[in-house]
C-alpha positions in Angstrom: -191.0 256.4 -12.7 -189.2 256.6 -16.2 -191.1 257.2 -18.8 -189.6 254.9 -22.1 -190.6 255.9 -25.7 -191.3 252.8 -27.1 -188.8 251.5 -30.3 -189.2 249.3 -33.5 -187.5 246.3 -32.8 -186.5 242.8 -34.7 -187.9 240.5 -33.6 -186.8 236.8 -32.9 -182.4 236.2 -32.7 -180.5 239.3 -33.8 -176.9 238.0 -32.6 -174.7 236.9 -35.7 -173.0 233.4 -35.4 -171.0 233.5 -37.9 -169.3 237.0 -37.1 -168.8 235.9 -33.4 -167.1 232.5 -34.4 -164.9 233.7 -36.6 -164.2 236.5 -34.1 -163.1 234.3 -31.1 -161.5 231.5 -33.6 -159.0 234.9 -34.8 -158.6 237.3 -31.8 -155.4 238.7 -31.7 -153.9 240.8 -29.2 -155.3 244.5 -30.8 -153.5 247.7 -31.5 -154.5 249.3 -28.2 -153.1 246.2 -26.1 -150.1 246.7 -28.0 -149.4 250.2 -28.1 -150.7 250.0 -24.3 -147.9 247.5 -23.6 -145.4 249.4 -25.3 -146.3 252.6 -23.6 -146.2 250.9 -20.3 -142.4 249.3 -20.7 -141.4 253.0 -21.9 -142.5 255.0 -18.9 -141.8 252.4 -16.2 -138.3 252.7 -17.7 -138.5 256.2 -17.4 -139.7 256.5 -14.2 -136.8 254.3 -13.1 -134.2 256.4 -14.1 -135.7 260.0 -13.3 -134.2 262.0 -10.6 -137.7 263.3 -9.8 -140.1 262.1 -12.2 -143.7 264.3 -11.7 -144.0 264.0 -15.5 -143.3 260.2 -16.0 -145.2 259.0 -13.1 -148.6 261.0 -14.4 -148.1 258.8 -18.0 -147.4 255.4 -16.1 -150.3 256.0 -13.9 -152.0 256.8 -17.3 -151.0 253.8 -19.1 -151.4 251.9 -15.7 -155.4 252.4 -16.1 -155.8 252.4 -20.0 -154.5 249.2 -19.2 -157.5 248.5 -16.4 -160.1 249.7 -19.0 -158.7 246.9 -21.1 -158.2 243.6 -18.9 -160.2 244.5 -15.7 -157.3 244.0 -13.1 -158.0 246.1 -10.0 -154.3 246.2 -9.0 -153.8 248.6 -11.9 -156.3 251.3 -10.9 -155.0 250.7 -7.3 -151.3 251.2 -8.7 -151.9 254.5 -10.3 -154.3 255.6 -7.7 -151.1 255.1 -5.3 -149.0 256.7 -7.7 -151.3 260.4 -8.0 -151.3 260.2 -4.4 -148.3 260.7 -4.1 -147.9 263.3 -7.0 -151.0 265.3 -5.6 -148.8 265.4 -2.1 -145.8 266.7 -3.8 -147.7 269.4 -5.5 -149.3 270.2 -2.2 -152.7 269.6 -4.1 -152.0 273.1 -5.9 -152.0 271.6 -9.3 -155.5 271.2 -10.1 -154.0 268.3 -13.4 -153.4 265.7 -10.5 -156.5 266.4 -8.9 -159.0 265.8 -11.5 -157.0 262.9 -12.3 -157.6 261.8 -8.9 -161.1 262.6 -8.9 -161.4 260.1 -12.3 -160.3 257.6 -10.3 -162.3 257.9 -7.4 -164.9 257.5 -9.2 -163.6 254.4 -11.3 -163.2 252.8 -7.4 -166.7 254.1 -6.7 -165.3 256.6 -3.9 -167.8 259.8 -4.8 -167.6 261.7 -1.6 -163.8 261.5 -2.7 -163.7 262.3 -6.2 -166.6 265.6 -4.5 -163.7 266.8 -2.6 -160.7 266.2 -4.9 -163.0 268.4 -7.7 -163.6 271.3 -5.5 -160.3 271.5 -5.1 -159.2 271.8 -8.4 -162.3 274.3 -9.1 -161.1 276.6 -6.3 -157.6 276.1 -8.0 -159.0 278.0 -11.2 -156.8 276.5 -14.5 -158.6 274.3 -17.2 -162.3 275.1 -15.2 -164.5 273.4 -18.0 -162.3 270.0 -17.2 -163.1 270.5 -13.7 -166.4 271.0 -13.8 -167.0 268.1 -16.3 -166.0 265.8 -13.5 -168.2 267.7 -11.2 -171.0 266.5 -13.0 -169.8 263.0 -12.8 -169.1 263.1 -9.0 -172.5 264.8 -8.3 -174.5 263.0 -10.8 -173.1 259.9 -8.7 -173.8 261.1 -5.3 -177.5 261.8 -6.7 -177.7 265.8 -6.5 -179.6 265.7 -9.7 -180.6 269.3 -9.8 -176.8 270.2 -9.5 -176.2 267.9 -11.8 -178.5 269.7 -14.7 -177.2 273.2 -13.3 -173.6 271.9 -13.8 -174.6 270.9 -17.1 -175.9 274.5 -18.3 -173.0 275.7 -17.4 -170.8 273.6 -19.6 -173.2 273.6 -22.2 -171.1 273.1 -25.9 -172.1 272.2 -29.3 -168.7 270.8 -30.0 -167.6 269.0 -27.1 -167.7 265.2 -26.3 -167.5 265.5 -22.8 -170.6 267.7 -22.9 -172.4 265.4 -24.9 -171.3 262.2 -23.4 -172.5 263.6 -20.2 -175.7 265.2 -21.1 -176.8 261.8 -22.7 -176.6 260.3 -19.0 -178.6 263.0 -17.6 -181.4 262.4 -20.4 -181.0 258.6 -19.3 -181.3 259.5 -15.7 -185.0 261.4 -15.8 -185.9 259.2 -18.1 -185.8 260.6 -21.6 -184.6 257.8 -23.5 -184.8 258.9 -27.3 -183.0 262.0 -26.2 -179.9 260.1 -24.9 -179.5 258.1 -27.4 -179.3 261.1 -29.7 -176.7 263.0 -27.5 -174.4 259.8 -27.4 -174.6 259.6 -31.0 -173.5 263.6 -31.0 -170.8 262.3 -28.7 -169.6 259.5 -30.8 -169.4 262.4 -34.1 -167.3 264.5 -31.9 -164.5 261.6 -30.5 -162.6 262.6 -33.3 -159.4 260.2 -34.4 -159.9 258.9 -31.1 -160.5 255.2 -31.4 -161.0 254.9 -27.5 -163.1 257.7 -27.5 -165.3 256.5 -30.0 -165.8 252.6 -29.4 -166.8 254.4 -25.9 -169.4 256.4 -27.0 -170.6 253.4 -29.7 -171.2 250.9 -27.3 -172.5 253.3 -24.3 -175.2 254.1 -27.4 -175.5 250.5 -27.8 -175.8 249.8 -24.0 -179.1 252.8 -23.9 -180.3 250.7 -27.2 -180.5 247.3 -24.6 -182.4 249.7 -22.4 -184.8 250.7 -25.0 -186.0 246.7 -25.8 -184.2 247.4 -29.2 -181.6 244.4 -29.3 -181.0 244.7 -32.7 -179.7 247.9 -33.2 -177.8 248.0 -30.2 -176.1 244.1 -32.0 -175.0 246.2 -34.5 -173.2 248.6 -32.7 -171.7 246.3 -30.3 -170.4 244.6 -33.9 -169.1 248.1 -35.3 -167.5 248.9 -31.9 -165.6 245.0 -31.8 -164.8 245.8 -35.9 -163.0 248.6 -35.3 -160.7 247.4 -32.0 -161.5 243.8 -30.8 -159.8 244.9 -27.4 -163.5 246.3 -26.7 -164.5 243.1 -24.4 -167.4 245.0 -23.5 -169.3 244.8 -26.6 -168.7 241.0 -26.9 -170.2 240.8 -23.8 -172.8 243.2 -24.6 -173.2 240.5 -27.6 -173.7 237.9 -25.1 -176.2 239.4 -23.4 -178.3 239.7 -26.3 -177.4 235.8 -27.0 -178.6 235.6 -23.7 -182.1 237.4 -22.5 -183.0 238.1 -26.2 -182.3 235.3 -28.5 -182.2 232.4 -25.6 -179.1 230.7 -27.1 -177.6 230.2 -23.7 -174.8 228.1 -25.5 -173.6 230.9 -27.7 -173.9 233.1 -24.6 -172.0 230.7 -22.5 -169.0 230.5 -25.6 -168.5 234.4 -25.4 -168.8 234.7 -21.3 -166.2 232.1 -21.5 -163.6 233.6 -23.7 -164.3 237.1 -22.2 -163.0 235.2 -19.0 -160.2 234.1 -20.8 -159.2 237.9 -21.6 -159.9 239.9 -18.6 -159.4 239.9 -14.7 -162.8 241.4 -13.9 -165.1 239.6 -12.1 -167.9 239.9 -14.2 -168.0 237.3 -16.7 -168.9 235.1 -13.1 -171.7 236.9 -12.8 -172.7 236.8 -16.4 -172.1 232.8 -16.0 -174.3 232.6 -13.5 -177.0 233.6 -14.9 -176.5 231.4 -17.5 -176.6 229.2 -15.1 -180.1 230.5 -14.0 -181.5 230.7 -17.2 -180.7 226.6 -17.3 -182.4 226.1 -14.0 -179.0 224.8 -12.9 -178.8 225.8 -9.3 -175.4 224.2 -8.3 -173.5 226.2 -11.4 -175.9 229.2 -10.8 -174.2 228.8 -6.6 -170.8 228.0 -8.1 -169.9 231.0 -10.0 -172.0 233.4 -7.7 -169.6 232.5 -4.8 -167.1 232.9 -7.2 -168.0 236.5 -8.3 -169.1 237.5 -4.0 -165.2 236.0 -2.8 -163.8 238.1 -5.7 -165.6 241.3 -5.2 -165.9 241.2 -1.5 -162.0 241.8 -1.4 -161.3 245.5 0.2 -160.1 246.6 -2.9 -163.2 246.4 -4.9 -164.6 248.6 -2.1 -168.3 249.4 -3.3 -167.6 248.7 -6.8 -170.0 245.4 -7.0 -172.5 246.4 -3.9 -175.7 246.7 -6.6 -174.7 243.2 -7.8 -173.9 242.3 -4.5 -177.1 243.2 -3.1 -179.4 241.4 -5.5 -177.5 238.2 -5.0 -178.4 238.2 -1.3 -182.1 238.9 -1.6 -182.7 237.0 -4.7 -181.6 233.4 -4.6 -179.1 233.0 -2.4 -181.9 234.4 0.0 -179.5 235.3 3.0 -181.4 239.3 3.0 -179.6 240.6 6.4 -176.3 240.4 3.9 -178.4 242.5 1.5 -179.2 245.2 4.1 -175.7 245.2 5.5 -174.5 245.8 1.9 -177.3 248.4 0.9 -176.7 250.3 4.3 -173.2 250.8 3.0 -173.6 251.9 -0.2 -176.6 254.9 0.7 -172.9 256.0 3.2 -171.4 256.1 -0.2 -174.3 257.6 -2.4 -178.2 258.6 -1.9 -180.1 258.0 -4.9 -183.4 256.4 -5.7 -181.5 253.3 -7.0 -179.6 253.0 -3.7 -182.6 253.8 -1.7 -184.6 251.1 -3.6 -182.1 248.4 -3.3 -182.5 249.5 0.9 -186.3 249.7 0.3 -185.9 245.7 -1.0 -183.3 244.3 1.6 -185.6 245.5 4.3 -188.9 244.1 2.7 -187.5 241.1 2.2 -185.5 241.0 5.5 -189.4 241.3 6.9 -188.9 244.7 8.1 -191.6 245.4 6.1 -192.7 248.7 7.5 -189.5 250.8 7.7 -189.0 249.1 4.3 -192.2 250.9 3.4 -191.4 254.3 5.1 -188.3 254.9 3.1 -189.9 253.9 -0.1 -192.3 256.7 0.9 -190.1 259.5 1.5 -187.0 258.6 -0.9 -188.0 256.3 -3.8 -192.2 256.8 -4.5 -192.4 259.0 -7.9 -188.3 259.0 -8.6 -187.3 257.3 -12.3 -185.4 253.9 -11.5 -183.7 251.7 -13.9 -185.5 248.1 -15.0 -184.1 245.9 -12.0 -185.1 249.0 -9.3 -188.5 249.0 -11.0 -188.8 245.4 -11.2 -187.8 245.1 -7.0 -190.9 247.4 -6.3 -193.4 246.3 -8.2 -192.9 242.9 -6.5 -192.9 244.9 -3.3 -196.2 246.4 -4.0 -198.2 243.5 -5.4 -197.1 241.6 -2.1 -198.4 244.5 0.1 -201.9 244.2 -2.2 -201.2 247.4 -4.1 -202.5 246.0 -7.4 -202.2 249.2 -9.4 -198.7 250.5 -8.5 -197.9 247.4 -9.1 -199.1 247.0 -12.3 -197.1 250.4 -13.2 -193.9 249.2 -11.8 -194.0 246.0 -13.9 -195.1 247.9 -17.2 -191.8 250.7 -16.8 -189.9 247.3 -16.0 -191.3 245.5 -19.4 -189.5 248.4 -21.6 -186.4 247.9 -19.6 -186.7 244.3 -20.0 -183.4 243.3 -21.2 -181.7 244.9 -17.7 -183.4 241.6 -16.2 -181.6 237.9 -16.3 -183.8 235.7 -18.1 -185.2 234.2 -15.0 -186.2 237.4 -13.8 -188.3 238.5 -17.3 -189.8 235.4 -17.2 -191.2 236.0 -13.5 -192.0 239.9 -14.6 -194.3 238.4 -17.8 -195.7 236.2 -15.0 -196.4 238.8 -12.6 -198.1 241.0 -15.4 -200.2 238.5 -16.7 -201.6 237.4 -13.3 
């Protein structure tokens, strides 16, 4: 289990109405929609015209995802996935540029076994080996080889180097050192440079591990500074949200942004987040409205394993159909083996009443490992069921400092559980 330094936080609403208001009565299409836009119409011209075009299909496929990062439309990753594909095959996968390119987007689709295998190959290939081995770390980190992981990261150790730091910041995360990821995302966000994309990256990834901390109102504020300096950034507003949402329990303000958010992207997500606006209403028929919305959308083949964690605790939570939630955990420990995936198993099976293999697994692969606040919360409910009083008690007080990973309805069942 994680161990969370505890923060000084605001208490009562941090969420400012007035800024959000005036922010969704005057969006406009940002600079980096624009310039993306722009930059999309030049190379798909470009392309077009080119005898060969090795060069202008890399920058279409480029523009192709910048473009996913800003309206969530799967077709664009797919698109540009297709497209390095077919570059990779006409280098003969002897240019290791295409390869860690491929590799990014592997891991974008969730595909880690792939992005493992397009990595090595660019490693064995030799040029630009401190790119390559920055997206090692990301496709190990992701497959749950945590000691490679750290051994990756000594070897790419920088004082000067986002990529380092942006990295390193996850690893703290991961074993549970909280204060010192926060500081190595903050190192990151000093070393994007004049890179707006860069920056609002590293901002609200530093306000995302301030929600994890229980510390609202600093991560508010740097949702706000990311949003100030490109309104394109449609996480932060719905990093806002959230903070509307299981912190200030204005559900209306919550629902306004979720809605808009809709409004401006093709992800699924702002169903989910709806629906647990829903829950947090105790409106059951909304709450099963948009979560068959978000499980039709997601369950598509070309989400993959994208949406399995989301997936999973739709199925053994309220929709309580838990074979679906074992199916779906099964498949994603094919896809990666780590303490999280194992947990979300470890649940489906409890609650599927295969209570002792549930129990088995929990032994060997999840007992002792650091989990996030949902993973936390899932066995501490498992224990207190099973009459371990004391583990669960443990579970539910790592889960309390990563309180604001829970919906609403879930906190409120964890203060519950903890005071019973």
């Amino acid at each position: 289990m994680a161990a969370i330094s505890s923060c000084n936080t605001k208490k009562g609403p941090v969420t400012d109405t007035l800024f959000v208001d005036s922010l969704l009565s005057n969006y406009k299409i940002s600079e980096a929609q624009s310039i993306n836009e722009k930059d999309i119409t030049f190379w798909k011209n470009k392309l077009d015209k080119a005898p060969v075009g090795f060069l202008e299909a890399q920058q279409y496929a480029g523009n192709l995802v910048a473009r996913f990062h800003l309206y969530g439309d799967i077709k664009d990753l797919k698109a540009a996935d297709s497209i390095l594909h077919w570059l990779n095959q006409q280098y003969k996968e002897q240019d290791a540029g295409p390869l860690r390119t491929l590799a990014g987007y592997a891991i974008l689709q969730h595909r880690f076994h792939e992005a493992y295998e397009d990595v090595q190959k660019a490693l064995a290939l030799g040029s630009e080996r401190y790119a390559s081995e920055l997206l090692n770390f990301d496709a190990v980190f992701e497959l749950g080889q945590d000691q490679l992981a750290k051994t990756i990261l000594s070897k790419t150790r920088s004082t000067n180097e986002y990529g380092y730091f942006f990295r390193l910041s996850k690893y703290k995360h991961l074993v549970g050192e909280l204060d010192s990821s926060i500081a190595a995302m903050k190192k990151a966000t000093e070393l994007a440079g004049n890179s707006v994309a860069l920056k609002q990256t590293a901002i609200s990834n530093t306000a995302d591990l301030y929600m994890h901390a229980a510390d609202p109102a600093n991560a508010n504020k740097l949702y706000m500074q990311s949003i100030r300096m490109d309104a394109s950034d449609l996480h932060s507003l719905s990093g806002i949200g959230w903070i509307a949402l299981v912190n200030d329990k204005n559900d209306t303000l919550a629902e306004k942004i979720f809605r808009f958010v809709q409004t401006k992207t093709k992800s699924p997500e702002p169903l989910l987040k709806l629906a647990q606006v829903a829950e947090q209403r105790g409106d059951s028929i909304a709450e099963k409205k948009y979560a068959f919305e978000f499980i039709n959308i997601v369950s598509d083949s070309m989400y993959g394993n994208m949406y399995n964690k989301y997936l999973v605790d739709l199925y053994s939570g309220f929709l309580n159909e838990p074979g679906k939630a074992v199916a779906i955990a099964e498949r994603e420990l094919s896809n990666r083996t780590t303490p999280q995936t194992y947990s979300w198993y470890v649940w489906s099976l409890f609650k599927n009443n295969q209570r002792e293999k549930a129990l088995a697994i929990y032994d060997k692969y999840v007992s002792g490992k650091p989990l996030e606040g949902l993973e936390l919360y899932y066995m501490g409910k498992m224990m207190k069921e099973i009459g371990k009083g004391y583990n669960a008690e443990q579970y539910f007080k790592a889960a309390y400092r990563n309180r604001y990973d829970l919906s609403p309805a879930k906190q409120k069942d964890l203060e519950g559980l903890m005071n019973n």
